[in-house]
C-alpha positions as CSV (number, residue, x, y, z in Angstrom):
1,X,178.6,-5.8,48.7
2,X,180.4,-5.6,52.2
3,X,184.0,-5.5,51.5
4,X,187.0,-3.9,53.9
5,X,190.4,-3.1,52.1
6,X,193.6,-4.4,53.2
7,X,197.1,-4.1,52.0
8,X,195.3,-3.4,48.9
9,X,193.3,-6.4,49.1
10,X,189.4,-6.7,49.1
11,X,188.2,-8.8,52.2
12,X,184.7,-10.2,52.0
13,X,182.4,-10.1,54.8
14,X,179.3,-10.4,56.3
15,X,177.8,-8.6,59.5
16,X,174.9,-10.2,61.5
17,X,172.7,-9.9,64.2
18,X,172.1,-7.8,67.2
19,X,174.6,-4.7,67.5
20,X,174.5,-4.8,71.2
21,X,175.4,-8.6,71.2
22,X,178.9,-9.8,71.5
23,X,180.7,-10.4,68.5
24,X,182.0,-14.0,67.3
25,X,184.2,-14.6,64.0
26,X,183.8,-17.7,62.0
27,X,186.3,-18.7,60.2
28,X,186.7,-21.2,57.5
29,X,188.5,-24.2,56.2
30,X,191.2,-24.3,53.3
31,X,188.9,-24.5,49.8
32,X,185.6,-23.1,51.4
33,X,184.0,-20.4,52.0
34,X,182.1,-17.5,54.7
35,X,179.1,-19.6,53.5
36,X,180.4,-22.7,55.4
37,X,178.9,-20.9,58.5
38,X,175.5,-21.5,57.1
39,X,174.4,-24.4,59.2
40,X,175.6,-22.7,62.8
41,X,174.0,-19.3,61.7
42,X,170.7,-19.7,63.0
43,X,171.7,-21.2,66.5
44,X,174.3,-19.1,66.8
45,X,172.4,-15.2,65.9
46,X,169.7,-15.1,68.9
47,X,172.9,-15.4,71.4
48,X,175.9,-13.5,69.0
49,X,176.3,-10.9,66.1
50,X,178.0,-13.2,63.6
51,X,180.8,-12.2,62.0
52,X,182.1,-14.5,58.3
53,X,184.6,-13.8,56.3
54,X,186.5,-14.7,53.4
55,X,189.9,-15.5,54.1
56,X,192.3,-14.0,51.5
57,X,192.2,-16.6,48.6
58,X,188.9,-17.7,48.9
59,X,185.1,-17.0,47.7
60,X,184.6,-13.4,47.0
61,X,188.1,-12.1,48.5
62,X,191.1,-10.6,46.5
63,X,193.4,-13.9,45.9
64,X,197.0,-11.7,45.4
65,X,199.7,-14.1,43.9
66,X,202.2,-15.1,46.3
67,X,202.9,-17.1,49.1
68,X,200.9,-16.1,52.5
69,X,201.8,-16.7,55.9
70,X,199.8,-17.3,59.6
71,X,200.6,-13.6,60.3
72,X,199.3,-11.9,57.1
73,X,196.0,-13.9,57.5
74,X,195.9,-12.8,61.3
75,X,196.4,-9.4,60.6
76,X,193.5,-9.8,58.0
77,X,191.3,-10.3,60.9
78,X,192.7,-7.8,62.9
79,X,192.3,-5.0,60.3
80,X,188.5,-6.2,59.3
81,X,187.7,-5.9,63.1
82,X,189.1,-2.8,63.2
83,X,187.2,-1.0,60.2
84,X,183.9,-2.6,61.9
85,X,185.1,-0.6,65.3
86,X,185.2,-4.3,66.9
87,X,187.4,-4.3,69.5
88,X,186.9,-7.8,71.2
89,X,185.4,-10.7,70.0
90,X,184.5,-14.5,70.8
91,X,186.8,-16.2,67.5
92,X,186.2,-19.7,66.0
93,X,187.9,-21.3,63.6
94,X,188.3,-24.9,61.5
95,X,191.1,-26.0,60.1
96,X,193.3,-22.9,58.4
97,X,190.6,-20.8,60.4
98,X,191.9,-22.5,63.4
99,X,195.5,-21.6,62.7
100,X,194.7,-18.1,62.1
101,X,192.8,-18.2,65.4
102,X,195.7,-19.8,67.2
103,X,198.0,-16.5,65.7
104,X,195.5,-14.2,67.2
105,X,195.3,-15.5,70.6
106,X,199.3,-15.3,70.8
107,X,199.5,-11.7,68.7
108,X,196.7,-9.7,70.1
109,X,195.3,-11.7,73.6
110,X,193.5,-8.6,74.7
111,X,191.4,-8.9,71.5
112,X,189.8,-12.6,72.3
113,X,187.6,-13.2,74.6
114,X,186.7,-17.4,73.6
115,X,188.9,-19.3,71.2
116,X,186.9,-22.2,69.6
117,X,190.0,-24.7,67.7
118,X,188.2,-27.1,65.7
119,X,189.6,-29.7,63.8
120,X,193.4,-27.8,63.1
121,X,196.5,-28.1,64.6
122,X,199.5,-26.2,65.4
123,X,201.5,-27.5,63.0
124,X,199.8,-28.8,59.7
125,X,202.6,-32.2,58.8
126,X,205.4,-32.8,56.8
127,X,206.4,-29.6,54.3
128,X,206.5,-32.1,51.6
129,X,203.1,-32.6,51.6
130,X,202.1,-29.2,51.2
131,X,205.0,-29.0,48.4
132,X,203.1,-31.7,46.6
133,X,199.6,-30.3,46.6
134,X,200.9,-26.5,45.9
135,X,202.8,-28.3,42.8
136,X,199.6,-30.4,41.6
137,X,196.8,-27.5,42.0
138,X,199.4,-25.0,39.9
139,X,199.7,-27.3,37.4
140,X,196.4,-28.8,37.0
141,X,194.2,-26.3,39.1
142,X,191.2,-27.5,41.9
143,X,190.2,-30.1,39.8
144,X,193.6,-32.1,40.5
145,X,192.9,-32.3,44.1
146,X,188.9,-32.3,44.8
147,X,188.7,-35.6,45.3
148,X,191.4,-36.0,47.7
149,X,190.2,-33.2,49.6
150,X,186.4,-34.5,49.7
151,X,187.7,-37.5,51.3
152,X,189.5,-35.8,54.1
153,X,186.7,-33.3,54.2
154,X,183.7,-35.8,55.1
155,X,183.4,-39.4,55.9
156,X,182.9,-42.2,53.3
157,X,179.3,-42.6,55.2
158,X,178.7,-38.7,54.8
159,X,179.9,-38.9,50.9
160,X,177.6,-42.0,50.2
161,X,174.3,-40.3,51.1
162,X,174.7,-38.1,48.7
163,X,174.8,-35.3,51.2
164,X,174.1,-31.6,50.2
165,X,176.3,-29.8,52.2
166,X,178.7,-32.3,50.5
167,X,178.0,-31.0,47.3
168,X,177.9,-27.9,48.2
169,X,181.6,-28.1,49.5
170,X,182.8,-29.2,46.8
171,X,181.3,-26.9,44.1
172,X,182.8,-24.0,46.5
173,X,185.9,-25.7,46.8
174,X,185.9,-26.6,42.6
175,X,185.2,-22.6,42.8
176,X,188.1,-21.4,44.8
177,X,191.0,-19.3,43.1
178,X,194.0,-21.9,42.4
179,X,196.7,-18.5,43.2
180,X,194.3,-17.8,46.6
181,X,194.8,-22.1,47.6
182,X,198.3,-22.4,46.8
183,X,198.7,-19.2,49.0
184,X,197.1,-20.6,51.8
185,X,199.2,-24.0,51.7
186,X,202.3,-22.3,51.8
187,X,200.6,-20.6,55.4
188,X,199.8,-24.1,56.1
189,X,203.2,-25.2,54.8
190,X,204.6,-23.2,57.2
191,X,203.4,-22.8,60.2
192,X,203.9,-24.6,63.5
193,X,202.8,-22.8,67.0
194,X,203.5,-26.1,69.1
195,X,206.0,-24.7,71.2
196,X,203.8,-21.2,71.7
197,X,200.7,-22.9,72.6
198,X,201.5,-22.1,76.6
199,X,200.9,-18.7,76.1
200,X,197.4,-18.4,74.8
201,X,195.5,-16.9,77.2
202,X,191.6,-17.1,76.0
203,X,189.1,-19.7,77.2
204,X,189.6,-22.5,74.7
205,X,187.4,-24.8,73.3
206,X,189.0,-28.0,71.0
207,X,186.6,-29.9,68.4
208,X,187.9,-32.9,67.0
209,X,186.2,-34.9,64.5
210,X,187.0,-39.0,65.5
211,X,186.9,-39.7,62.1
212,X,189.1,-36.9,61.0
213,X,192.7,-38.0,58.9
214,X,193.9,-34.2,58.4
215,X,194.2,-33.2,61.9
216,X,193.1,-36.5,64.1
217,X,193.2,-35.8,68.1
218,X,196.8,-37.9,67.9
219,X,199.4,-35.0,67.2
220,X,196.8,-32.4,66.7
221,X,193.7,-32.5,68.9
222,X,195.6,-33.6,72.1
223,X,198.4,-31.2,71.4
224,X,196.3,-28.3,71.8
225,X,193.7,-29.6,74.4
226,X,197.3,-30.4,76.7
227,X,199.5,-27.2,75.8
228,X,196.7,-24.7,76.1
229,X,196.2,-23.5,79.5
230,X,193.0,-24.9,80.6
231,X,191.9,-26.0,77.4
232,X,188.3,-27.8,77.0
233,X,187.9,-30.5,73.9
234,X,184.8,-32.3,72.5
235,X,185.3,-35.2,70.4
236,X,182.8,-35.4,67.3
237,X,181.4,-38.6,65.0
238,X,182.9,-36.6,61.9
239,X,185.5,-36.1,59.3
240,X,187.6,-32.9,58.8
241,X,184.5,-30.9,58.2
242,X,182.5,-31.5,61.1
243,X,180.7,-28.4,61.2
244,X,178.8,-29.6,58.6
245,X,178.7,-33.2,58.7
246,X,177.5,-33.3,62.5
247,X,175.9,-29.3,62.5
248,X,173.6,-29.7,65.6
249,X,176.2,-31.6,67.4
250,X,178.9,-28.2,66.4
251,X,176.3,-25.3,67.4
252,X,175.8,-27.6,70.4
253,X,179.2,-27.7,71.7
254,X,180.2,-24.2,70.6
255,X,176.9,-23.2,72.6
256,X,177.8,-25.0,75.6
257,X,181.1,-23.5,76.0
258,X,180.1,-20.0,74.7
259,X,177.5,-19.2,77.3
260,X,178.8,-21.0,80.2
261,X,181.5,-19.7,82.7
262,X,181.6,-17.1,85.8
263,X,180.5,-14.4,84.3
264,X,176.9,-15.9,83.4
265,X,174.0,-16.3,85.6
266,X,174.6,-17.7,89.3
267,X,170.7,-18.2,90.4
268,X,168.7,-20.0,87.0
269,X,165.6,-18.2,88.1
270,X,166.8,-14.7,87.5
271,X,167.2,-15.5,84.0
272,X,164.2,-18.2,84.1
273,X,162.4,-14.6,85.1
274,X,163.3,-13.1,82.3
275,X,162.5,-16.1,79.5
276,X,159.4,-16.8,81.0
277,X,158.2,-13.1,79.8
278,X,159.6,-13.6,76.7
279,X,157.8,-16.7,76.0
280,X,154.8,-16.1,77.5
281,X,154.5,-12.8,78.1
282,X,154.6,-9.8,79.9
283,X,150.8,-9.9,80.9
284,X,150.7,-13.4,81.5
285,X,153.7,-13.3,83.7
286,X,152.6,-10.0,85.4
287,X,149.2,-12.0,85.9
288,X,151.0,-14.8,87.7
289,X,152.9,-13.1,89.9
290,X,150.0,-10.6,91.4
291,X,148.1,-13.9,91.9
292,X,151.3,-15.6,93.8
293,X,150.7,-16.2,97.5
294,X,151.7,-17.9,100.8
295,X,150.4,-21.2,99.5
296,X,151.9,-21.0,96.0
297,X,154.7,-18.9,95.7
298,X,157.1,-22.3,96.1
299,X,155.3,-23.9,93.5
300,X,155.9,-20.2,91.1
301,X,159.6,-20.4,92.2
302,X,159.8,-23.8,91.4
303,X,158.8,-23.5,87.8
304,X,160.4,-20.4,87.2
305,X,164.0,-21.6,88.2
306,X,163.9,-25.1,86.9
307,X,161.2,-25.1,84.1
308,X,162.2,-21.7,83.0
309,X,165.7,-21.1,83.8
310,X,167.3,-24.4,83.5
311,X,165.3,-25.9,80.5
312,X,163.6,-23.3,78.2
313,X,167.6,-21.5,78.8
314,X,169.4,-24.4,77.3
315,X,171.2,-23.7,73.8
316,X,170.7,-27.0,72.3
317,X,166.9,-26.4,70.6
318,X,165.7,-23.0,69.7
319,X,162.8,-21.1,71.2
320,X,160.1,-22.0,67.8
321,X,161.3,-25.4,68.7
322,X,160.4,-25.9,72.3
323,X,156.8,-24.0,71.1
324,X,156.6,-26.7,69.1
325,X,157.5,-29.5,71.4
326,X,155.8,-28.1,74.3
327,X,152.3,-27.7,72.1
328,X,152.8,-31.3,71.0
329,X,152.8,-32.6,74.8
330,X,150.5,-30.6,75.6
331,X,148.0,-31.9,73.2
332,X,148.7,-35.6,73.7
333,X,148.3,-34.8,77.4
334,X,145.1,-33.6,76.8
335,X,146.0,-30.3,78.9
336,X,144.2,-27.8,76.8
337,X,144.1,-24.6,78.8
338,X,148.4,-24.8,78.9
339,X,147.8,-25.5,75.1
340,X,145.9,-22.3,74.2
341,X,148.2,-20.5,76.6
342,X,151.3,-21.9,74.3
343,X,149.1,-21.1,71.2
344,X,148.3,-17.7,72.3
345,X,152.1,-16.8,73.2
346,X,153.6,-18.7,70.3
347,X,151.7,-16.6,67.5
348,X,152.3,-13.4,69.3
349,X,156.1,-14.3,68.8
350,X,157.9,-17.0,66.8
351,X,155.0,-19.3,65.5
352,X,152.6,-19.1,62.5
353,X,149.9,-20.9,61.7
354,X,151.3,-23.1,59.3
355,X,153.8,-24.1,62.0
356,X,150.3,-25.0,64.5
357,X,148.7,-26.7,61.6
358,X,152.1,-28.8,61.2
359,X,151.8,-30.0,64.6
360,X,148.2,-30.4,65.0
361,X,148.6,-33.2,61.6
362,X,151.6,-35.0,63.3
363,X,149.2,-35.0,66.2
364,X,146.2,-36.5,64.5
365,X,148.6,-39.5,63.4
366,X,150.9,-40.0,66.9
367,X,147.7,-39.0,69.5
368,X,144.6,-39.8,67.8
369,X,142.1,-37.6,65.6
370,X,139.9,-36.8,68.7
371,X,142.8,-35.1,70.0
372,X,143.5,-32.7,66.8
373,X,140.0,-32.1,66.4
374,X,139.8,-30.1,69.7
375,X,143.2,-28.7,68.9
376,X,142.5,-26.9,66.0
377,X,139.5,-25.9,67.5
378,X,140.9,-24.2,70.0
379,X,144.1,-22.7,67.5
380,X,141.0,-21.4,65.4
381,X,139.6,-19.6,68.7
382,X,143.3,-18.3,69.5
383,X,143.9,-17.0,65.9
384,X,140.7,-15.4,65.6
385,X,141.6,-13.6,69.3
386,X,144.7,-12.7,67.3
387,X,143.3,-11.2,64.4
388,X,140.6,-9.1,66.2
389,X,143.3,-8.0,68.5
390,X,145.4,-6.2,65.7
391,X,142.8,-5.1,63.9
């Protein structure tokens, strides 16, 4: 298993994605996990190599007795970035994650390029509180204080349904070394960055959940969003955890702010260029572009910058998706040659056929069975293409 020594503790992590990618650190709540990540993972590997953790304390990392402080769980980060040979890195963090973020960003600027603060604060309420949860999980252990902390967590809606990342939450949190919690609080306990917030220099992102009673925007939210030098926030319908009670809505914002700014694309049809060949094809595109002319090359600008570069570019749905979506138009439309284009260039990348059969049944139902008839027809004709062609 990946683990990295520090001060003679074992730090848990996991390393994703494309080496020549940027790097981004998640980093997780109080009584969770590296596994809390799961939901953003997908949306976030095709743009980032993803870098979880387990914070000291917590899942598979050591959980030394003692009290812990912002720095020490800082310099956590610090130290597993340095074994990987990570020099900079994008860094998001919820909740204790956020704190440790906030340390970073003052300790070691030149190491973050994007801070993402979601639902923490720089300083975590009255000590007594913290004095009374460290006192009731030594004594009685996680079990004294799951149910306190699944309300705060999630929303009473959330909880009702039954949810499974609910579940899930609270099995890891049941799970979680009582020494590596009470540790943490006594971070929490102490920490408070409120008047230090002016000197963070990283592009910062704030997520607040509007249902949130740990760190509402009112004395937490706000603080940060007004103290931190151009500071963006986004306010989410969630509770504490709103990574995973509002998921798309998360990977959505973090998305949006992540791949946005100066030093991304000026002209949308430079990159529409380059999306268009990945989705359809070198050929196709190379096809296209001998065939462009006086009378047509608007019309191939057109599509390329706006089509291209402006939709098929946007974060919030992933490539397979906008196959999908794009096959489904086009076969309620009735426009069958752009179908077997999309058909053709879909399996050749991200689709399967049990993805096209998928869509040509939801087809059959929403556009009629005259309509699916000819479109697995024609999949039939483009998978058959596909096998003779690699074989």
């Amino acid at each position: 298993m990946p683990f990295v020594k520090v001060d003679n503790t074992r730090l848990f992590y996991r390393l994703e994605g494309d080496e020549a990618r940027p790097v981004l650190i998640l980093s997780h709540s109080i009584g969770a996990d590296h596994s809390m990540w799961a939901p953003q993972a997908a949306d976030l590997l095709p743009h980032f190599q993803l870098l979880r953790y387990d914070i000291r304390g917590h899942g598979a990392s050591d959980a030394p007795r003692g009290e812990y402080s912002m720095e020490l769980l800082g310099r956590d980060v610090l130290a597993l970035a340095d074994a990987l040979g990570i020099s900079k890195f994008a860094f998001c963090g919820l909740s204790l994650g956020g704190a440790i973020g906030e340390w970073i960003a003052l300790n070691a600027p030149e190491r973050v390029s994007h801070l993402i603060l979601a639902d923490t604060s720089a300083q975590f309420g009255p000590r007594t509180n913290w004095e009374t949860r460290i006192q009731a999980v030594s004594s009685g252990g996680m079990a004294a204080i799951v149910d306190m902390a699944m309300q705060r967590f999630f929303s009473p809606e959330t909880l009702a349904q039954k949810n499974a990342y609910a579940a899930s939450a609270r099995r890891v949190l049941l799970g979680t070394d009582p020494v590596g919690y009470v540790g943490c609080c006594a971070a929490l306990r102490d920490t408070d960055h409120t008047q230090l917030l002016h000197k963070i220099k990283a592009r910062t992102l704030v997520i607040v959940g509007d249902k949130d009673v740990s760190t509402p925007w009112d004395g937490h939210g706000e603080v940060l969003a007004n103290r931190i030098p151009g500071a963006q926030s986004v306010a989410l319908p969630a509770a504490h955890l709103s990574n995973l009670e509002r998921p798309r809505s998360f990977s959505a914002a973090l998305l949006g702010f992540l791949l946005s700014g100066p030093d991304k694309y000026t002209d949308p049809w430079e990159q529409g260029y380059e999306v268009r060949c990945a989705v359809l094809g070198d050929a196709h595109v190379d096809r296209a572009t001998a065939a462009t002319n006086d009378f047509n090359r608007d019309f191939q600008t057109l599509i390329t910058r706006y089509a291209w570069g402006s939709i098929w570019t946007r974060p919030g749905l992933d490539r397979r998706t906008r196959r999908l979506l794009t096959l489904a138009m086009m076969l309620a439309l009735g426009r069958w040659e752009e179908f077997g284009m999309h058909v053709r260039a879909g399996l050749m990348h991200e689709l399967e056929p049990c993805d096209l059969k998928e869509v040509l049944l939801q087809a059959a139902i929403y556009a009629g069975v005259p309509v699916a008839n000819t479109g697995f027809h024609i999949a039939n004709e483009e998978m058959e293409k596909a096998r003779t062609d690699q074989g």
